[in-house]
C-alpha positions in Angstrom: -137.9 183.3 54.9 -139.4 183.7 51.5 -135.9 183.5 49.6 -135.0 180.4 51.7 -138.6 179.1 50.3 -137.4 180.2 46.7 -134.1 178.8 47.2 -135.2 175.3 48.2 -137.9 175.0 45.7 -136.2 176.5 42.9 -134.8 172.9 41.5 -138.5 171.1 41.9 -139.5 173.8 39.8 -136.7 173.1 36.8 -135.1 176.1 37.7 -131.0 175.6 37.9 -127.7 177.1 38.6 -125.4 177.9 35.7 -121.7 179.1 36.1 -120.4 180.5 33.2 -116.8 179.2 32.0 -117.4 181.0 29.2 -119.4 184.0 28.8 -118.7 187.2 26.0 -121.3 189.8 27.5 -119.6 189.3 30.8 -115.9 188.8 29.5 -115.5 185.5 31.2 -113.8 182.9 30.0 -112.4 185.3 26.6 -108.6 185.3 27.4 -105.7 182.3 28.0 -107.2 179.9 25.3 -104.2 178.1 23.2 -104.2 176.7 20.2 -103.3 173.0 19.7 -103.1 171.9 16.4 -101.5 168.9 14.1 -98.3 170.4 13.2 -97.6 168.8 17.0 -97.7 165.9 14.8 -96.3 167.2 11.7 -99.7 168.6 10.0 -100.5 171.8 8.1 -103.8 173.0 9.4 -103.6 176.4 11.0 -106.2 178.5 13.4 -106.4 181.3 15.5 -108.3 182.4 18.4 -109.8 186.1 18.3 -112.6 188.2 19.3 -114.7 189.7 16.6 -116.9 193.4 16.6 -119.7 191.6 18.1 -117.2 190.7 21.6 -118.1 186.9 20.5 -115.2 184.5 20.6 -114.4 183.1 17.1 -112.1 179.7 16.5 -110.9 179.6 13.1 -108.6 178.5 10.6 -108.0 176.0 7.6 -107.8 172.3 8.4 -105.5 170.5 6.0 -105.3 166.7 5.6 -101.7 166.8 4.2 -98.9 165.0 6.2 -101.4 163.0 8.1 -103.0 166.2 9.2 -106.6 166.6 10.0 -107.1 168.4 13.3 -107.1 172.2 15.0 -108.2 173.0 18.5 -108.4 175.3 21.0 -108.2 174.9 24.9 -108.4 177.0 27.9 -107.2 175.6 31.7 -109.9 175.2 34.1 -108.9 175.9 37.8 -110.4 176.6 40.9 -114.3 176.1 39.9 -115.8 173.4 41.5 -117.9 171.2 38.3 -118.5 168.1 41.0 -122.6 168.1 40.7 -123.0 169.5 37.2 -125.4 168.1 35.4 -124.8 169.1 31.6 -123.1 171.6 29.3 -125.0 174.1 27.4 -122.6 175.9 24.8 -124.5 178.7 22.1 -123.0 178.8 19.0 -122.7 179.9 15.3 -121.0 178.1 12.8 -120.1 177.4 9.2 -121.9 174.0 8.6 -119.0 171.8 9.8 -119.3 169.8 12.4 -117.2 170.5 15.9 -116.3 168.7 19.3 -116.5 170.1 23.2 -113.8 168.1 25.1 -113.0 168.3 28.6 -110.0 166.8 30.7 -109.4 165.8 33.8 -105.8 165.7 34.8 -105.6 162.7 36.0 -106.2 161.3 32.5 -105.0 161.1 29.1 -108.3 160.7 27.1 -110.4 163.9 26.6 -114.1 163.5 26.9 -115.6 164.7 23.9 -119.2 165.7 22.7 -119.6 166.4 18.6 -122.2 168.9 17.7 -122.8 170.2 14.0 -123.0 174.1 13.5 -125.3 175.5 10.6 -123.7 178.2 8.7 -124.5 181.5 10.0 -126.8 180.2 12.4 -126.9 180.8 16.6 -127.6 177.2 17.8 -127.9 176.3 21.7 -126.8 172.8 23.1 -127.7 171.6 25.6 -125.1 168.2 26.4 -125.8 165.9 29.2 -122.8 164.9 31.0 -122.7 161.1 30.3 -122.9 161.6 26.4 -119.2 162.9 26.2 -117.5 159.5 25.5 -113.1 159.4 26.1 -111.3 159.3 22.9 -107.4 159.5 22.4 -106.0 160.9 19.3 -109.2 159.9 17.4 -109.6 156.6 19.1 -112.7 155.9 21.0 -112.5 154.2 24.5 -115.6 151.8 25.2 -114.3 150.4 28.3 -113.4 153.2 30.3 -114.3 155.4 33.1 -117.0 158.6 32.6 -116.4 162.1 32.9 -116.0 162.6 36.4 -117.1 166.7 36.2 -115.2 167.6 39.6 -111.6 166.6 38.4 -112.0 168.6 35.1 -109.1 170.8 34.5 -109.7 171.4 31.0 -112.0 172.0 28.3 -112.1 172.7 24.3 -113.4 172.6 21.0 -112.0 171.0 18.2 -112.5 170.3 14.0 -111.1 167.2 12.7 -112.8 164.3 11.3 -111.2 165.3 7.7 -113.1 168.2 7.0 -110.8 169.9 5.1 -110.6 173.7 4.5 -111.8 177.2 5.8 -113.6 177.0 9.2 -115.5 179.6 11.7 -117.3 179.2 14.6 -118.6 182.0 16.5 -118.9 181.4 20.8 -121.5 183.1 22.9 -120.8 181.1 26.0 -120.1 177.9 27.7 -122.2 177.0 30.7 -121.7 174.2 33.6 -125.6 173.5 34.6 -126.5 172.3 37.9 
């Protein structure tokens, strides 16, 4: 009886349920990540996708501008969790000073849905992102007049560097949570 009590008050009390798509202590979410970058397009930038002495995730690379370059990401598929009531996205993080994306996709659409956050170099930051502030965009191109991120058809999710900063990045992943 008392954990049903506990259970049913929990969310009055600001308390919530996290599942962790990506989480280094526990080795979730660490393997299957691809890289997508702008030589799809005909760019130079180059990144790769490792895990460092820590166990932390690290995306990183050198973004080039040349031959209309300008972009480097990494994604991982999504399948099987059920993200219908989340709430928001917290993602901990330390970066290099640049300034990076969180993108999600459903497959039922072409857009990603895309959140920009700005690391501080060498510092662990935690973000919290509400669902409704990732906004579509399409190869750089930001939708006004279309649909929000509907969480329970997400089938993917990333981070990305573009917006022509150009040269060395790092960013350092501690984990991605769905928040209920």
């Amino acid at each position: 009886m008392k954990l049903f009590l506990i259970l049913l008050i929990a969310p009055a009390l600001g308390f919530s349920q996290n599942i962790d798509l990506v989480n280094t202590e526990k080795r979730i979410g660490i393997k299957n990540w691809s890289r997508v970058n702008d030589d799809v397009m005909g760019g130079i930038s180059t990144s790769k996708i490792g895990i460092n002495n820590d166990g932390n995730l690290v995306f990183s690379g050198v973004l080039s501008l040349k031959n209309n370059g300008g972009f480097a990401s990494m994604r991982l598929d999504l399948i099987d969790l059920d993200l219908e009531k989340v709430k928001s996205f917290k993602i901990k993080f330390k970066g290099d000073g640049n300034s990076y994306k969180l993108r999600f996709r459903q497959n039922d659409r072409r857009v990603s849905y895309s959140h920009s956050f700005k690391s501080v170099k060498g510092k662990w930051i935690e973000k919290n992102i509400i669902v409704n502030e990732f906004k579509p965009t399409w190869r750089g191109i930001n939708y006004a007049n279309y649909p929000d991120l509907q969480t329970e058809k997400i089938s993917s999710m990333g981070l990305q560097i573009s917006d022509k900063q150009e040269g060395a990045f790092e960013l350092e992943l501690k984990y991605i949570k769905a928040v209920y």
